[in-house]
N, C-alpha and C positions, 0 to 999 in steps of 0.2 A: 537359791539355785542349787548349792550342793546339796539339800536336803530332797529337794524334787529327782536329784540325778539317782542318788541311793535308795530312793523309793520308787523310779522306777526301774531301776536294775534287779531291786529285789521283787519286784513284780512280775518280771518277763522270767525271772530263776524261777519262780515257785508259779505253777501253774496249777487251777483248780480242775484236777482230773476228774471227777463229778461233773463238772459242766466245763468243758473247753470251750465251746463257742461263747459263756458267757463270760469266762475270765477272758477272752481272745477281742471280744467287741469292745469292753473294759479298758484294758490295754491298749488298744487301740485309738479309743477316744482321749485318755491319758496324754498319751504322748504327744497331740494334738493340742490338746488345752495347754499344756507344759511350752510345748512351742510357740503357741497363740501367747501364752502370758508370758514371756521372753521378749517379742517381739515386739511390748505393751510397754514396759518395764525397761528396755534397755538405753533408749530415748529418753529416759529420766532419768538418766546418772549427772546430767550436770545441770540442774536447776538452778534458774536465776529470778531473782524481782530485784525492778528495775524504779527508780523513780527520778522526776524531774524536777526543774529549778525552773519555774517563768519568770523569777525576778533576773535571774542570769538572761535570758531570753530576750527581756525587756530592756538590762541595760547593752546588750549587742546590736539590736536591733531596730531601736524606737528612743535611743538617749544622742543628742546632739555630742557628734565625733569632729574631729578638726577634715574629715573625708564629707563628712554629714549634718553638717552649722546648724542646721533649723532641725534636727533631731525628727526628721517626716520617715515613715516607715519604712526599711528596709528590706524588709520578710517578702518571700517567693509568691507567686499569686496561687490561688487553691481553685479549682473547679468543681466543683457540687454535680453529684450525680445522682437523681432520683427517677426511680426504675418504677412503672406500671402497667397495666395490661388490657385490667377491665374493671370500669366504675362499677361493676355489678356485684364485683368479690371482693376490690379492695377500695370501699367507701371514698367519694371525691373530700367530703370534708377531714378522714387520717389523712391522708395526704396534702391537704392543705394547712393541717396544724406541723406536719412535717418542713414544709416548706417555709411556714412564718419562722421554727425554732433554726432553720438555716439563716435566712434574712437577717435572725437576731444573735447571730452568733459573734461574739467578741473576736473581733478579726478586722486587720484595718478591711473598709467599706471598698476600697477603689481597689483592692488585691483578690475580692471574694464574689466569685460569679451560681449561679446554681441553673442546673441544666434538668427541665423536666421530660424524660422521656416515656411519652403516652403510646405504644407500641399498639393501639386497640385504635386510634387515632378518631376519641370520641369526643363529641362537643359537650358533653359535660363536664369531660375531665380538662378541657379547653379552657370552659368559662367558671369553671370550680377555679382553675388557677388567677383568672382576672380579678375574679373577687376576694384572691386572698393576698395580690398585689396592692389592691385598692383596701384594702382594712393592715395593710403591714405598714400603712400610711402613719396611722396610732399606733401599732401593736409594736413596731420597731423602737421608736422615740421613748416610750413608756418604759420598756423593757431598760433600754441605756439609761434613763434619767434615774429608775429608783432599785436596778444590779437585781434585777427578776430573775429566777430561777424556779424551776425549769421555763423556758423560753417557747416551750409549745404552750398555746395558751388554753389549749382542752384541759392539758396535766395540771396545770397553773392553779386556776381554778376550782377545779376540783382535789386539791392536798387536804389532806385531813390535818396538816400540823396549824397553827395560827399565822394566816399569812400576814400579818401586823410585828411578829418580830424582828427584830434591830434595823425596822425601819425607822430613819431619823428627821426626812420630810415632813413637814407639818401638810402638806398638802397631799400626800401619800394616799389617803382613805378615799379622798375625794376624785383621785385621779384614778384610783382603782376600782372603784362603783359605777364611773363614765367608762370605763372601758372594757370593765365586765357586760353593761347594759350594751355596747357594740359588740361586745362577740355574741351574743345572742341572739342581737338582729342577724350578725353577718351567718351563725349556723342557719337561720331559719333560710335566709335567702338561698344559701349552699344546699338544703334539702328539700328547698324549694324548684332546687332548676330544673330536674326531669319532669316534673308536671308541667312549667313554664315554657321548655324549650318542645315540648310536644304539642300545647298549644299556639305557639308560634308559628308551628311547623305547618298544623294543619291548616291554620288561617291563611299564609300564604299559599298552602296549597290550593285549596276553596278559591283565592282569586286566580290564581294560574289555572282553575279550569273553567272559572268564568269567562276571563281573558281568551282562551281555547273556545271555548263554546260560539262566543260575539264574533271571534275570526270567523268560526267556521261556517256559520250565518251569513257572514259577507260575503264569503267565496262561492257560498249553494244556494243564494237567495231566495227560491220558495221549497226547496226538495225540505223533507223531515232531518232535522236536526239529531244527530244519535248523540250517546253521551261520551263526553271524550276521558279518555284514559292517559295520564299522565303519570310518570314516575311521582311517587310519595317521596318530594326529599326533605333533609332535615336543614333547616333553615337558620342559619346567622341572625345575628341582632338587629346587623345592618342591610338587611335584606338583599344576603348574598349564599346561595348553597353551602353548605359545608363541603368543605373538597376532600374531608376525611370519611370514616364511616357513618351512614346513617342509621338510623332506626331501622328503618325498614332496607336491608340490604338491597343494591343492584349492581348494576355493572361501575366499573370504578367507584364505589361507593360503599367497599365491603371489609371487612378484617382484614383479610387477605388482599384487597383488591384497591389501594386508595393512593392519592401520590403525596409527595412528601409535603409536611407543614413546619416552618419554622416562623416565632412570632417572639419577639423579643416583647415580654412583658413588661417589662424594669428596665429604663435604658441604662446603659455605665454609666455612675455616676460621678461628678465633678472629684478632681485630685487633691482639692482643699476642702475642709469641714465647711459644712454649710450647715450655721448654727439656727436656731429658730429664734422669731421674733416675736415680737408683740399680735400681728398676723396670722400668726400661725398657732394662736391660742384657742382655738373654736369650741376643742374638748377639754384642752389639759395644757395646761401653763407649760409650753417647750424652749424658752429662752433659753440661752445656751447650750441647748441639745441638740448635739447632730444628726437633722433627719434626712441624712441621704442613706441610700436604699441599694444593696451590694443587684448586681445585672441577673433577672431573671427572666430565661428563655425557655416556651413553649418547644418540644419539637417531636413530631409523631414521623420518624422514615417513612419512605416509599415503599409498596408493597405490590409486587402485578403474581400474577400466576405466572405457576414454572418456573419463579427463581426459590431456592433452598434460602430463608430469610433467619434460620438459627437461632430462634424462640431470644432469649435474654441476652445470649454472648452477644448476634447479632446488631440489637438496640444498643447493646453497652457499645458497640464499633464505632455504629454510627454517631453516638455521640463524641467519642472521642476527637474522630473528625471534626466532625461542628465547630466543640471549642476548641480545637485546633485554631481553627481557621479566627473565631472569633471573639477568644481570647484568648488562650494558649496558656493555661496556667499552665505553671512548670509539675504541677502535683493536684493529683486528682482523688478527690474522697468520693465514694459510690456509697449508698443508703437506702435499702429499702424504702418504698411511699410507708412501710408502718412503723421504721427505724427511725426518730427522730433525735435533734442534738440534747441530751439532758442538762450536760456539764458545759454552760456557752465556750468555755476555755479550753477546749478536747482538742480544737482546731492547732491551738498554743502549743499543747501536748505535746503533740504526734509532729510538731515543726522540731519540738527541742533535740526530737533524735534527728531530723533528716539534716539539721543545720551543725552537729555533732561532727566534731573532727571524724572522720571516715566516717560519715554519716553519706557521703558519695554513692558508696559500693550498699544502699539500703535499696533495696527496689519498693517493700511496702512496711508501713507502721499496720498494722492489724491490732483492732480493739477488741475486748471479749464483747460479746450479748447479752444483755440483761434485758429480763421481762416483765412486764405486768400484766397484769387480768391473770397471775394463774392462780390455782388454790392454793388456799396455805400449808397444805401436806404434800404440794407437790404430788401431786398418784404417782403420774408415767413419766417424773424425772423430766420435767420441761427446760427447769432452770436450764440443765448439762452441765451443772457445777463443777465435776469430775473434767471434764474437756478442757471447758472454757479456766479451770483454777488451777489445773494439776497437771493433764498434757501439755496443753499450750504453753503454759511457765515452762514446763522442762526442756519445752523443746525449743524457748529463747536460748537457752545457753548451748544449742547447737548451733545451726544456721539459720532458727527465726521460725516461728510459728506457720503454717497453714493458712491461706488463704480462705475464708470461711465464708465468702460470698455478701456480706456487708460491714458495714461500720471498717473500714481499709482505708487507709492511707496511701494512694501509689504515689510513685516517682514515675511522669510522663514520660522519662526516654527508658525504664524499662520494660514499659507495655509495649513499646515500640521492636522487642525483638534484641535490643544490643547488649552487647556484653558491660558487665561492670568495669570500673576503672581500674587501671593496674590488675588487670583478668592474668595478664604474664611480666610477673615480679621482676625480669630484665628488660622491663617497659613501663615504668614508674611514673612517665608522663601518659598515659595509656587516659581516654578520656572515654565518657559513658555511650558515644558514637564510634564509637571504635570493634569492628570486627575482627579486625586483622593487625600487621604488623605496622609500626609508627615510625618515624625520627623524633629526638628526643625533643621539644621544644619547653619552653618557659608560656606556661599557659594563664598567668597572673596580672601582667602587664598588659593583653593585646585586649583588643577590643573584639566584641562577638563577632563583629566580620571576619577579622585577622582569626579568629582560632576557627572560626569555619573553617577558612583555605587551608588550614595548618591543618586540623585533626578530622576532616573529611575528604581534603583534595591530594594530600601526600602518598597515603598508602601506596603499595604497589599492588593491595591486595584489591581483585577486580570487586568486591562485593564496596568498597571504597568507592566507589565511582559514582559523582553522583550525578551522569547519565545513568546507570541503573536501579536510581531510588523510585522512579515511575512506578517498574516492573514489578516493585516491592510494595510500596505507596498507593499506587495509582497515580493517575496523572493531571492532580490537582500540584501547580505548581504553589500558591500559598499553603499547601499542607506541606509539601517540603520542603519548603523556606522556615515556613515556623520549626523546623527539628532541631537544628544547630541551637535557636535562640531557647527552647523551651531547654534545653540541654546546657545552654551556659548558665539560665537565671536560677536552675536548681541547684546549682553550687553550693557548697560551704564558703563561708567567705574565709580569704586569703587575710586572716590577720596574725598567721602566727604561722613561723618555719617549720612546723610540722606539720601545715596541712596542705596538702596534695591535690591540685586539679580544683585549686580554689576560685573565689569571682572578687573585685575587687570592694573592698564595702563600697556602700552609696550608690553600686551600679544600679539599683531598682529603685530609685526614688525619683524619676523622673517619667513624666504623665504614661498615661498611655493612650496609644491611637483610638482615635474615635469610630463607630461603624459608623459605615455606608451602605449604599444600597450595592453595590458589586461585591463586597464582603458579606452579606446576608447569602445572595443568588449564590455565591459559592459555594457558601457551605449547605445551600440547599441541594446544589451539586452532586456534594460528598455523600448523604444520606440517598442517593437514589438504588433503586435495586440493584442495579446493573454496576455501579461503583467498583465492588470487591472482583470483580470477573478478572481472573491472569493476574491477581496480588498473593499477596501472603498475609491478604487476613483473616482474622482466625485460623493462621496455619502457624505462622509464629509472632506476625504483627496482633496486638491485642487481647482480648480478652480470645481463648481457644476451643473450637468448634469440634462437636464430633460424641459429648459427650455430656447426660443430664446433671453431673456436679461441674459444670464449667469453670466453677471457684478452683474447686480441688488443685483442676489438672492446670489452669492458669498459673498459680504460685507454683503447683512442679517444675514446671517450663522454665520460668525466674529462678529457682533456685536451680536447677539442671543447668544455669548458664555461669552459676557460681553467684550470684547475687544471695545478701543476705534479708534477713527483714525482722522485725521486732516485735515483740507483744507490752502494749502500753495499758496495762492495769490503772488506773487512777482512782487519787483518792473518790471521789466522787464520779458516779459512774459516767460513764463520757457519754453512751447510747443508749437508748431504749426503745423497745419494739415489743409485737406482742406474737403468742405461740399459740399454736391449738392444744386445747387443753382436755377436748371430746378423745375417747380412746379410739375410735377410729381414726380419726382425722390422724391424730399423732402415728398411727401404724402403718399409717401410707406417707404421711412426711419421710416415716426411718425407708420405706417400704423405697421411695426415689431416690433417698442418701445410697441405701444401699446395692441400689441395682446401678447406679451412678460408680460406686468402687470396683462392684465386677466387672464395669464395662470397661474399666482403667488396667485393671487387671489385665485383661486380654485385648489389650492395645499397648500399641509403640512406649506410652507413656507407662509404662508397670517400671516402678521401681530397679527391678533386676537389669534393664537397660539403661541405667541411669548414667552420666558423662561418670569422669574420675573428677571434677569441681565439687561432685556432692558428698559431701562427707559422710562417712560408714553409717554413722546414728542413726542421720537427716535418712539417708536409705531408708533404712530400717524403717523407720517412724512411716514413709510413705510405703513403703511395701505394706505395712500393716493397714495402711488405708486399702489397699485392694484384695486385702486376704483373709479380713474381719470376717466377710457373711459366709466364707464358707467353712467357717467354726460354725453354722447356724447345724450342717449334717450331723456334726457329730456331736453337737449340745442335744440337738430332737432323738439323736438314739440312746447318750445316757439318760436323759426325763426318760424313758422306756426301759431302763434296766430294774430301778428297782421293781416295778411293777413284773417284768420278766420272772424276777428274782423270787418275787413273792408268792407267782405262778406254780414254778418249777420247783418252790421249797429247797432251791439252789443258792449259792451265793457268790459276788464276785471273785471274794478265795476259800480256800477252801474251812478254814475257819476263823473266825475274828480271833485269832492268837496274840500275844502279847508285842510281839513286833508288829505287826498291821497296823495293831493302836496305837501303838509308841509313835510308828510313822504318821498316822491321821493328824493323829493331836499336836507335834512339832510342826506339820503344816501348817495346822490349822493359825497356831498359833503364833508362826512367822508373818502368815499371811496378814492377821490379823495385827500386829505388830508393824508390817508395812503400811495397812490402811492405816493407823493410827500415825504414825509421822507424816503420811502424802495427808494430812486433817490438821496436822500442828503446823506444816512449813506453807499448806498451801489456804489454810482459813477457813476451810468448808464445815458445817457442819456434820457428824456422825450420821446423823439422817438422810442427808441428801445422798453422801457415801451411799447409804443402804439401799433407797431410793432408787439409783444409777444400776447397783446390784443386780436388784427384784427389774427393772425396765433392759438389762442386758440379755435375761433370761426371756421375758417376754417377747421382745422385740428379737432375740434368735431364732425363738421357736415358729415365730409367724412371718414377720417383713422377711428381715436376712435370706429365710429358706428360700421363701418368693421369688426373692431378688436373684438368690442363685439361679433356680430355674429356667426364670423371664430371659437372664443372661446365658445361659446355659445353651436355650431352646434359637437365642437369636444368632450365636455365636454359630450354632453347628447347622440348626434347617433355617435360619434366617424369619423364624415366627416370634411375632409380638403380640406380650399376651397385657392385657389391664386389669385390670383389678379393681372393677368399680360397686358402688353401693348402690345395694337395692332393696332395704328397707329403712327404716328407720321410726323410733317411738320414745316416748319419753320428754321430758324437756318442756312441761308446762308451764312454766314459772316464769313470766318475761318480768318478773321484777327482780328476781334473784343473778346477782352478778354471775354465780359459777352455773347459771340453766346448762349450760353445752357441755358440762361435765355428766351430766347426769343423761346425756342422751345414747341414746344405744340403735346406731347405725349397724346394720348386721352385713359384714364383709369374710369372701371366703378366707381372708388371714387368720379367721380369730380361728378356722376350723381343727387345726395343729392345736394348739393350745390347750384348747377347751377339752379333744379328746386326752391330750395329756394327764388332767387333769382328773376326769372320767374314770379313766384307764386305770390310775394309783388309786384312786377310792374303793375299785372294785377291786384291784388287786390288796388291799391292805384288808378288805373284808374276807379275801377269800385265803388268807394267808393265815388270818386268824383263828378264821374257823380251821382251816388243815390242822393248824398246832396244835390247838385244842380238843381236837378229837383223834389226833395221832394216838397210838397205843407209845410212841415215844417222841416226845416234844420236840422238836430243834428249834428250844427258845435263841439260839444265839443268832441262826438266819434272820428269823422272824425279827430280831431286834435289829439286825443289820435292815434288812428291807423294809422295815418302816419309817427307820430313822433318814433312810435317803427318799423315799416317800414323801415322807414331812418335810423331806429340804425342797423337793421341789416347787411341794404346794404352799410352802412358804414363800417363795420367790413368784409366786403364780398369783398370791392373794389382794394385790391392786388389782390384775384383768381379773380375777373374778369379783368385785367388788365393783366394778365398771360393768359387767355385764345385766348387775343387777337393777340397776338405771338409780332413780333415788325411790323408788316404794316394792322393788324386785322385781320389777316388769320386764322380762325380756323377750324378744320374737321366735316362738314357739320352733323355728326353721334352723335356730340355734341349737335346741338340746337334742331335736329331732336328730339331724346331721349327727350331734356329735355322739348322742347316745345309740344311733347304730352303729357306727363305726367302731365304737368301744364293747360295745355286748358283741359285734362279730369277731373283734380280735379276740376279748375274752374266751369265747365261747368253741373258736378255733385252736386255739391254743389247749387246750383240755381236749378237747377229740382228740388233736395230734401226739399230747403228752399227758395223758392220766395218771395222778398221782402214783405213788408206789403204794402197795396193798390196797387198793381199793378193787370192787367188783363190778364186770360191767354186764347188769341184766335187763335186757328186756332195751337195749340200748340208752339207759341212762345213767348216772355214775352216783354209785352211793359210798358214802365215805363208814368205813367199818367204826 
């Protein structure tokens, strides 16, 4: 920092009077990046890693206490949230091996619910889920009997390490060959059902217009019979419509247009182990293994036109409602369908902080992402090792990590909008339901009823009232019955006088209520479009509406209310999912990140308006979330300086003197010094470092700019612009794992770049030759403006090594574009400014 201050104060003193405007744009973008890297960097002054104890965990909460004789589980209940859209992008069987590695996740069975939200409300992601209830019959039991890892059973299978080590079953090989030989029937069946359920479809259809035809016969007895026309609908197993979307869309029967479905696939299961028997040995010897099976629910919201249904935040609403109603875990884990559990113990993890003394005031545990299917050299920086290893630790030891849109741990009552406990320090009994002002009460002893009336009915403050929780809520009276309860059973337990807003042990080990059919209807209720009309959600109840990074601005909201949250690194990684690894695909993933932080930028939620709960750093850190892409301006105009520079036979000072350099190289070499400790404290490899580099530069000069604009253009004339693909070549190889690497999609982002790139080559030839045939050299410009030349095209050489597909194939509409737009800047530029001593005859320019 003090070397950046003196470097650029000696900047702004000494101005290159040869070229002002190009020392002035210099300076310029300087002071910028200086700021930008401040605002990168100051969020990491207090780094922390964090690790946990499950045998502490275990004797708390699962060891027989004189409170809890039979040692039966004590731990909070968890609600599973698995988010989809459309079987056509995000395959029904990922999302089914998602779904088994939840089923089998070590967690007691009667605490752990999973909720599938089909937001596309298609029957193959329907009956893709039945079939992965009905093979979780084996894959569950198996899993528990011989401590499988990873517990999706695609990853399973396919490990390259020897799955026969420190297994100690003698029956192990035999149990694993039966049940290998099952997951391959159950894939075939799984990619079997869009052939099967469109054959289905149409057979029923065939006799619905037979049946038609024979009516209409009857009714016109000898008149000509015409042929009848019947909606083509998509038909059930049990020979009933589907009441979601069809195949072939119509009225109620479309994306947008279908009513709500909830299907409990998995009912709750019994509160004592239900061990197996001799009977239940059909595939694999289960005696003594517990095969009951944690509750899983289908459920696709209601969709009509004319209501705004808020793409992902929306689904995640509705479901929250749901299991409200029909389980009400006190804490809710959300997952991608292509995030699945790697580590079955992740769940254990992320409990060990929330059940942590002041583990109260946590609103979410957040996990990093980790991926497979990318290449091994990482190109375009998939991993985001730098984020997910370096930011996010730093910014545990402020107020708690970023909200990153999967692999999260919530706390149900602070989706719900309310303040942390003890939010004001002369209110110590202050509880996670609490808006406003309290009496002090002993919140240890009463029973969840009792601290209802106490820490919801006392305030004096009107938002207390809970006739006004409808108008918040809606006016599902079991969704607001469940808030006090989901709010007392997330407690810490009260086993030690320093902890605060405790629950008593043993309060959760007693069953839980069974569904029925008025508990189903209800929360079919909650999921209807109409629901959210005159509430607060997605306004401050839940996941928040308004904006394409939803994640983002959700944990701002939580931390803006002074809520803290955690980053839970483990040893073994806790999730895994998979990234696009094609460089298009990747430039519009950054291309949605980023046009998601402008939009944060220039709304309520911009950091600069943030409460006084959030502390200075946490600021900072979120401010730099909305302020990143428009560093994208003045990164695209230095890649254009040296080329300028090289142009003009100018340079950004006036000569590379021995203080310039002295200053370069001390940066250089702090800078470089910084990356080398955020490598040693935070584990990442040198390359991936580089990697993040070279993909900052790429993804400024193309997404970020975009993103500016899109945001720019919508904020001021209210115009939305996209960004879609409209070629694409390459990618012949459907044996080769990384084919999608090598395909070359041609999108106008790449057009920035690419000209960039252009632009330095011709300028570094034309620079060359100037010095070379000058009657007096200025080797020192020329060495200044090559060497920033080469720095670019050094940061630029994964896109262009992606451009070139795998045999240099790329769509002719690529160099086209970009090699006009670079021979017309070149070529404008020399008209406007023609070298010094040269001749202009006959209107062309010949260099003496």
């Amino acid at each position: 920092m003090a070397v950046l201050s003196l470097f650029l104060a000696w900047r702004i003193k000494h101005k290159n009077e040869d070229a002002v405007w190009l020392w002035g744009m210099s300076v310029v973008c300087e002071i910028w990046f200086a700021f930008s890297w401040l605002l990168d960097q100051l969020p990491k002054l207090c780094p922390i890693n964090r690790v946990t104890d499950l045998n502490v965990l275990k004797d708390k909460f699962e060891t027989p206490t004189p409170n809890n004789p039979t040692g039966k589980s004590d731990l909070p209940g968890i609600d599973v949230y698995v988010s989809t859209a459309d079987p056509e992008k995000e395959p029904p069987l990922v999302t089914a091996n998602t779904i088994l590695s939840i089923l089998a996740a070590d967690y007691p069975v009667e605490k752990l619910a999973c909720y599938v939200s089909d937001d596309g409300g298609a029957l193959l992601t329907f009956e893709a889920m039945a079939e992965a209830a009905s093979f979780a019959n084996i894959w569950v039991p198996f899993c528990r009997k011989h401590d499988i890892e990873p517990r999706n059973p695609e990853s399973y299978f396919n490990l390259k390490r020897d799955p026969y080590k420190n297994k100690v079953k003698s029956d192990f090989v035999k149990d694993r060959r039966r049940v290998k030989r099952e997951y391959d029937e159950f894939k075939v069946r799984i990619n079997g059902l869009p052939e099967s359920i469109r054959r289905r479809s149409d057979a029923y259809h065939a006799r619905e217009e037979i049946k038609a035809m024979k009516l209409q016969r009857q009714n016109r007895d000898d008149e000509p019979v015409e042929s009848v026309k019947i909606p083509k609908a998509t038909w059930m197993a049990d020979g009933t419509h589907w009441p979601g979307t069809w195949m072939n869309p119509s009225s109620e029967h479309s994306r947008g247009d279908h009513a709500g479905i909830i299907q409990v696939m998995l009912k709750p299961p019994s509160d004592e182990p239900l061990l197996g028997t001799a009977e239940d040995t059909k595939l694999i010897d289960l005696t003594d293994v517990d095969i009951r099976l944690p509750m899983l629910v289908y459920v696709s919201r209601e969709k009509r036109p004319g209501y705004d249904h808020n793409k992902k935040a929306g689904a995640m609403n509705a479901l929250v409602r749901a299991s409200a109603i029909m389980s009400n875990g006190p804490f809710i884990l959300n997952l991608d369908c292509d995030h699945y559990i790697y580590n079955s113990q992740a769940l254990r993890e992320g409990m060990c902080f929330m059940m942590d003394r002041g583990g109260d005031r946590l609103c979410y545990v957040q996990f990093p992402q980790r991926f497979e299917g990318i290449d091994p050299s990482d190109r375009y920086a998939n991993h985001n090792t730098v984020f997910f290893d370096v930011n996010m630790r730093a910014l545990d030891g402020v107020m708690g990590p970023f909200y990153v849109g999967t692999g999260c741990l919530f706390r149900r009552i602070a989706l719900y909008g309310f303040d942390p406990p003890r939010a004001k320090e002369h209110h110590p009994g202050c509880c996670s339901c609490c808006f406003g002002r309290h009496k002090k009460h002993s919140s240890v002893t009463n029973t969840p009823e009792e601290n209802r009336a106490l820490r919801m009915g006392d305030s004096d403050d009107e938002e207390m009232n809970l006739s006004l929780f409808p108008k918040k809520f809606g006016n599902s009276t079991f969704l607001v019955d469940s808030i006090p309860v989901a709010e007392f059973q997330g407690r810490p337990l009260a086993d030690h006088p320093s902890v605060k807003n405790g629950r008593p042990p043993g309060a959760l080990t007693i069953p839980r209520e069974l569904l029925d059919a008025s508990t189903v209807a209800e929360a079919i209720s909650v999921i209807s479009c109409w629901y959210e009309d005159k509430t607060e959600w997605g306004q401050r109840i839940g996941w928040i509406y308004g904006s394409v990074t939803e994640d983002v601005v959700t944990g701002y909201r939580m931390h803006n209310r002074g809520w803290k949250s955690v980053y839970c690194v483990t040893k073994r990684d806790a999730f895994r999912g998979t990234a696009p690894i094609n460089l298009t695909d990747r430039l519009h993933q950054v291309l949605r990140w980023a046009t998601g932080s402008v939009e944060i930028f220039f709304s309520r939620n911009n950091a600069l308006l943030a409460s006084p709960k959030m502390k200075l750093l946490q600021r900072i850190a979120y401010l730099n979330v909305g302020i990143y892409p428009f560093t994208s301006i003045f990164l695209i105009v230095y890649c254009f300086l040296p080329a300028l520079s090289l142009f003009s036979g100018q340079f950004i000072v006036q000569t590379l003197n021995v203080t310039f350099l002295s200053y370069l190289l001390t940066i250089t070499v702090t800078l470089s010094i910084l990356a080398l400790l955020e490598i040693k404290w935070s584990g990442i490899e040198l390359e991936e470092w580089w990697r993040n580099e070279q993909f900052w530069l790429i993804g400024g000069t193309s997404a970020h700019l975009a993103a500016v604009l899109q945001g720019l253009l919508k904020v001021i004339a209210g115009i939305e612009i996209s960004f879609t693909l409209t070629s694409k070549s390459g990618g012949d190889d459907v044996d080769d794992e990384f084919a999608d690497l090598y395909i070359v999609k041609w999108t106008s982002l790449m057009i920035p770049p690419i000209t960039i790139m252009m632009v330095n080559l011709i300028a570094i030839a034309v620079g060359l030759s100037r010095t070379i045939y000058s009657v007096i050299p200025q080797w020192s410009r020329l060495v200044g403006g090559v060497f920033f030349s080469f720095w670019v095209l050094a940061h630029l050489y994964p896109f262009a090594k992606g451009l070139m597909g795998r045999r240099g194939r790329t769509p002719t509409i690529v160099f086209v574009w970009s090699g006009l737009i670079a021979i017309t800047i070149s070529l404008l530029w020399v008209a406007i400014n023609p070298p010094a001593g040269t001749n202009q005859i006959g209107g062309s320019f010949q260099f003496p």
